[in-house]
Each structure stands twice: as C-alpha cells, then as structure tokens.
PLY file of the C-alpha trace (Angstrom):
ply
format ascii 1.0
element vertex 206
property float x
property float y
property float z
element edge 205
property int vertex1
property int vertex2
end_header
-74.13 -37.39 8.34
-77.87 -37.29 9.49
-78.01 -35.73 13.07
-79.90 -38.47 14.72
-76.86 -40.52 13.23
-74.51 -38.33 14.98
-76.47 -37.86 18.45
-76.64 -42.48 18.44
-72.45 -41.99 17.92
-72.26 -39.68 20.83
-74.12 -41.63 23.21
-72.74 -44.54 22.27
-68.86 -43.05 22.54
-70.48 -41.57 25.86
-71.54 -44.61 27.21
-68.36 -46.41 26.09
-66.40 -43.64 28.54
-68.95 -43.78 31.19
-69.13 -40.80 31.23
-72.77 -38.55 30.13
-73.52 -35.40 28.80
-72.93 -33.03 31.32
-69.29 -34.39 31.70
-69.45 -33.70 27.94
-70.90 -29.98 27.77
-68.23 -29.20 30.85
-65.29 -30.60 29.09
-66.11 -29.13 25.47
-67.45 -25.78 27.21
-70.76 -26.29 25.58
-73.98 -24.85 27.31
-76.00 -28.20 28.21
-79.29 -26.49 26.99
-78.12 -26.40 23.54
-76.84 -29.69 23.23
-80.01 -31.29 24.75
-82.46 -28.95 22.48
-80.43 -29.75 19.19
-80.63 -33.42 20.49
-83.97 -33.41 21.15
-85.22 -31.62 17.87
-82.59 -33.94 16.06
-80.16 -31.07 14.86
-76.70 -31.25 14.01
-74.65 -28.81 16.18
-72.34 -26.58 14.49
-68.66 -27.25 12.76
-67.18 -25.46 16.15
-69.14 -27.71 18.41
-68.43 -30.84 16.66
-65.08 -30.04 16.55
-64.96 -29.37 20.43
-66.49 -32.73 20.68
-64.14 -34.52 18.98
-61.49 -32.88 20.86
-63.11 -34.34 23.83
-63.46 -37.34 22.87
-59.70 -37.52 21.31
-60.77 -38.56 17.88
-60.32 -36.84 14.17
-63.46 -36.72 12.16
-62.56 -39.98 10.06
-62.37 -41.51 13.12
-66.12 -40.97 14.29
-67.50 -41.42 11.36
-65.83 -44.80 10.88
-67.41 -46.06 14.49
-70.82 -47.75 14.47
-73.93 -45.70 14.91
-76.09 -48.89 15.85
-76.88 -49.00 19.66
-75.30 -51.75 21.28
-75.84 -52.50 24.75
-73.02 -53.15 26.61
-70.74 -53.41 24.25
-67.55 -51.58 23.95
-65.67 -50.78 20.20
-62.19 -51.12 20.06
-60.00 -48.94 17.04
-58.59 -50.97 14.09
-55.47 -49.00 12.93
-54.80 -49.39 9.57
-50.89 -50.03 10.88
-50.54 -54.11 10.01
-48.66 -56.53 12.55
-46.01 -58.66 10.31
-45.95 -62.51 10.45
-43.37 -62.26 7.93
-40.69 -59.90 7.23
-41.75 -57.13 9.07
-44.55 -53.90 7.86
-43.20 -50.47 8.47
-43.63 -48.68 11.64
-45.22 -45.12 11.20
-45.24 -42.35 13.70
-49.01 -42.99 13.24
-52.13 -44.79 12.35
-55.50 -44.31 10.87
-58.55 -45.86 12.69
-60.38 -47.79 9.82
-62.61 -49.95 11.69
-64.30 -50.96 15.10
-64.36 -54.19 16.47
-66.50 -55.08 19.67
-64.31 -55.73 22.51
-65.42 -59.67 23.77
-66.28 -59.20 27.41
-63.93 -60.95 29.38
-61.45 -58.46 28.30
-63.41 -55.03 29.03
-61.17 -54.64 32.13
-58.46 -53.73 29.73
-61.26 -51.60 27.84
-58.62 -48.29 28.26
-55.31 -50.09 27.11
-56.44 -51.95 23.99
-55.91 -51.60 20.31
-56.33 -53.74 17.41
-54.52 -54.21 13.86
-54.29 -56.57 10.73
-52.06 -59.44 10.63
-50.12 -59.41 7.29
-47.96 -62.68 6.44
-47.75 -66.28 7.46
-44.95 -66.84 9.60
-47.35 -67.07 12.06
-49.80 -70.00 10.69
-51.27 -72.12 12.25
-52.04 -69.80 15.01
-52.38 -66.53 13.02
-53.69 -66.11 9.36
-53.14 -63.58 7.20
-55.74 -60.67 7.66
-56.58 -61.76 10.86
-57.44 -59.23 13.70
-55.37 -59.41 16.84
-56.48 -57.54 19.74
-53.70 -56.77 22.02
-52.56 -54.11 25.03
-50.01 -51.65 25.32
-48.71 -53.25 28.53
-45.70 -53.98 27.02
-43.73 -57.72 28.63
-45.63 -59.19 30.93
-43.18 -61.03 32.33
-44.77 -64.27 30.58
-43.87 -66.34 27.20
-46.67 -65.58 24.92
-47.20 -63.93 21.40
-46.68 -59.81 21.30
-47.03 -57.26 19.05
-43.36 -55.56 19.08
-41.33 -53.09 17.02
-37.95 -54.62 16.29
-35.53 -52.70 14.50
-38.15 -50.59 13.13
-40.38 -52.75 12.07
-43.91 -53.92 13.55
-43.87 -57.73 14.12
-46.36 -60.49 15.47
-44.43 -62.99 17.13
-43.84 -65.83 20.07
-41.69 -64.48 22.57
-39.59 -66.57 25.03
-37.65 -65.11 27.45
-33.90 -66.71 28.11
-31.08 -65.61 30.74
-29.45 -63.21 28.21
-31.70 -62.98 25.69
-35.81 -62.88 23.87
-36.08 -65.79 21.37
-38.26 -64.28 18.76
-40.08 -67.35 17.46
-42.93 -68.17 14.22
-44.84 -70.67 14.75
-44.32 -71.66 10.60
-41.60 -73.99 10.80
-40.26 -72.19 7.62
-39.16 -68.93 9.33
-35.82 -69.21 11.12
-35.90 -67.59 15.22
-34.28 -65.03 16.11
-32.03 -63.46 18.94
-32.31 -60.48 20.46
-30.51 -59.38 23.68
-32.98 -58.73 26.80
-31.44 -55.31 26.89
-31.49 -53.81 23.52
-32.81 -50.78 21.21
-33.77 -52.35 18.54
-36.49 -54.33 20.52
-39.53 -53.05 22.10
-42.45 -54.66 23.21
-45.90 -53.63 22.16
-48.21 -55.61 24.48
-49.37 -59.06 24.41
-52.42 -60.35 21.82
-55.47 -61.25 23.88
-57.72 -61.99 21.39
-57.34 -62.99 17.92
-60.13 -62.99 15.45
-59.81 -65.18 12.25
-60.62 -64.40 8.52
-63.60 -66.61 7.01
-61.43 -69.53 4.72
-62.99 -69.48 1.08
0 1
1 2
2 3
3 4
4 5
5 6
6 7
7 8
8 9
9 10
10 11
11 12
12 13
13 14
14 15
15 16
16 17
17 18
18 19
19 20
20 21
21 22
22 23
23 24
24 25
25 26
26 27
27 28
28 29
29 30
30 31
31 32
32 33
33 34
34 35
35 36
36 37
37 38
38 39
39 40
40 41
41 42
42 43
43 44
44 45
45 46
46 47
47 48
48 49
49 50
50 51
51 52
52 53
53 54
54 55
55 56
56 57
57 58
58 59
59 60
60 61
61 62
62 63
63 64
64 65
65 66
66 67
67 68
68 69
69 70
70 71
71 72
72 73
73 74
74 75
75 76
76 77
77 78
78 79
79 80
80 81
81 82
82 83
83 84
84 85
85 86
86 87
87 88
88 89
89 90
90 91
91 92
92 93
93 94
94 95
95 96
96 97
97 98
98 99
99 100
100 101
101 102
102 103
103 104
104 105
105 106
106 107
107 108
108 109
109 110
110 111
111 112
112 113
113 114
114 115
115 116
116 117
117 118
118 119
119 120
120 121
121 122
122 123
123 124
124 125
125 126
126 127
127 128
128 129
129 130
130 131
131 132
132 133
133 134
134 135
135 136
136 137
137 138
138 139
139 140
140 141
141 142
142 143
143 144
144 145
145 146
146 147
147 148
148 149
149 150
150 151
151 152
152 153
153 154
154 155
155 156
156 157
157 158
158 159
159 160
160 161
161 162
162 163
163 164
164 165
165 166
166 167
167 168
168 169
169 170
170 171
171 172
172 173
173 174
174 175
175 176
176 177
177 178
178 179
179 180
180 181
181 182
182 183
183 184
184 185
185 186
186 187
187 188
188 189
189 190
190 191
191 192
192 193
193 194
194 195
195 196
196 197
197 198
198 199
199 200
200 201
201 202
202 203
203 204
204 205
C-alpha cells in the first residue's frame, strides 16, 4: 500500500470517528511529531505503528485495506461481513465474520452510525421484498418492540425474516408465499434477535 494511500484511509477512518490525530497519537502512544512528519513527507510509518493504529481503530489489517481510500465528504462506511442473512433455510452462524466490503451509510440513518452492520442476503424466501445478494443494513438493537423484518439467529442459524409479535409467541414469517411460518415462543433460546433492517440495497436484475 502506497503511504499517501494509507494517510487518505486514516483520515478518512478519523473523520468517520470524529475524532483527529491527536486523539489518535494519545490512544496508540505515538509521538504526534512523527506521525505528522511521515504524513507530511508521505511515509509509511512502521509495522509497530500501524499495528498500534489498527488497534485503535479496532480493525485487522484486511479490514483497512478493504475500506475506501477515496475522500468522501460526509460520508460514513459501514462493514459488510462476509456472514450471509438466510431467506431460505438458514446460513451458519460463526463466532465471527470477515469485513469484505464498505458500503456508504445513506444519511438519514447516520444517527445509528455506531450500531450498524451490514451482510448479504442469500435465498428467496424473502422475494419480493428481498433478493438474493442483496445488502441489508440493519442494527444490533435487537426487538424493537415493533413488527418489522430482523436479522435473527434461530436455532443457530442466521435468518432474514418478518417478525410479528403474538401474546405467546414471534410468528416468523417470508414474504414468498412458498415458505411455510413459523412459531417460536416469546421466551425461548433458540431465538434471538439481531436488530431490525433499515436499509436494504438491491442487486442490478440482468
């Protein structure tokens, strides 16, 4: 990676936190005259101080080097995890994810800028409402206490689905007509909610 490359990424990530580089140098315990003179002369700091970086910043190396070095005013990038939401028959549920993309954040969600996440939808139990491959941007609020569709792990699976509360129970509905709904009790282990989608962002039909 070219250093003026990696100085953009900073700022950018910077700028995302609102936070600047002497909240940086403080928290990473790097002198501020060396990171401004190896910014300035457009040098890449060391292995140690990258990694100190990162460490601020809470992100592996894969991670920044996946996130877009084009300045972007205003805008915030939001981690696609390589973990897929099921509208189908349910996608494994790791202990973790790999970031493989950003996606810009659309603005009138930036007040959940610190709780949001984003992840492929595989299957079409959810169509017409969700596609295959779609992106669904969604919080880690869990319920909400409204009827809407969630991201949830249920029975150890990760799902996309329409949730509707009853007295004694969450209908677990797909919006394909050729899926059957299911029951779970309000009160159960084998259910969790995620958080709710807030933005979906559709594939281009060929």
């Amino acid at each position: 990676m070219e250093a003026d490359v990696f100085w953009k990424k900073v700022k950018q990530i910077l700028t995302g936190m609102d936070r600047n580089q002497e909240w940086l140098c403080e928290q990473a315990k790097i002198p501020l005259s060396t990171l401004r003179n190896k910014i300035c002369i457009s040098r890449m700091p060391t292995f140690e101080e990258v990694m100190k970086i990162l460490k601020v910043f809470k992100m592996t190396l894969e991670e920044f080097t996946a996130y877009p070095d084009t300045p972007q005013k205003d805008i915030i990038n939001i981690p696609v995890y390589e973990q897929a939401f099921s509208a189908g028959r349910g996608q494994e549920l790791p202990d973790s994810a790999d970031v493989i993309d950003y996606v810009a954040l659309p603005s009138n969600l930036k007040k959940y800028r610190a709780n949001m996440c984003a992840s492929y939808v595989r299957g079409d139990s959810m169509e017409p409402t969700l596609f295959d491959n779609d992106i669904i941007l969604y919080d880690n609020f869990g319920y909400d206490g409204t009827d809407g569709i969630y991201a949830i792990n249920y029975r150890g699976a990760a799902f996309v689905k329409r949730l509707q509360r009853d007295k004694d129970c969450v209908r677990i509905i797909s919006d394909n007509s050729k899926y059957k709904e299911m029951l779970e009790a309000g009160e159960s282990e084998d259910f969790r909610v995620i958080g709710k989608i807030r933005y979906v962002m559709h594939k281009v039909q060929g």
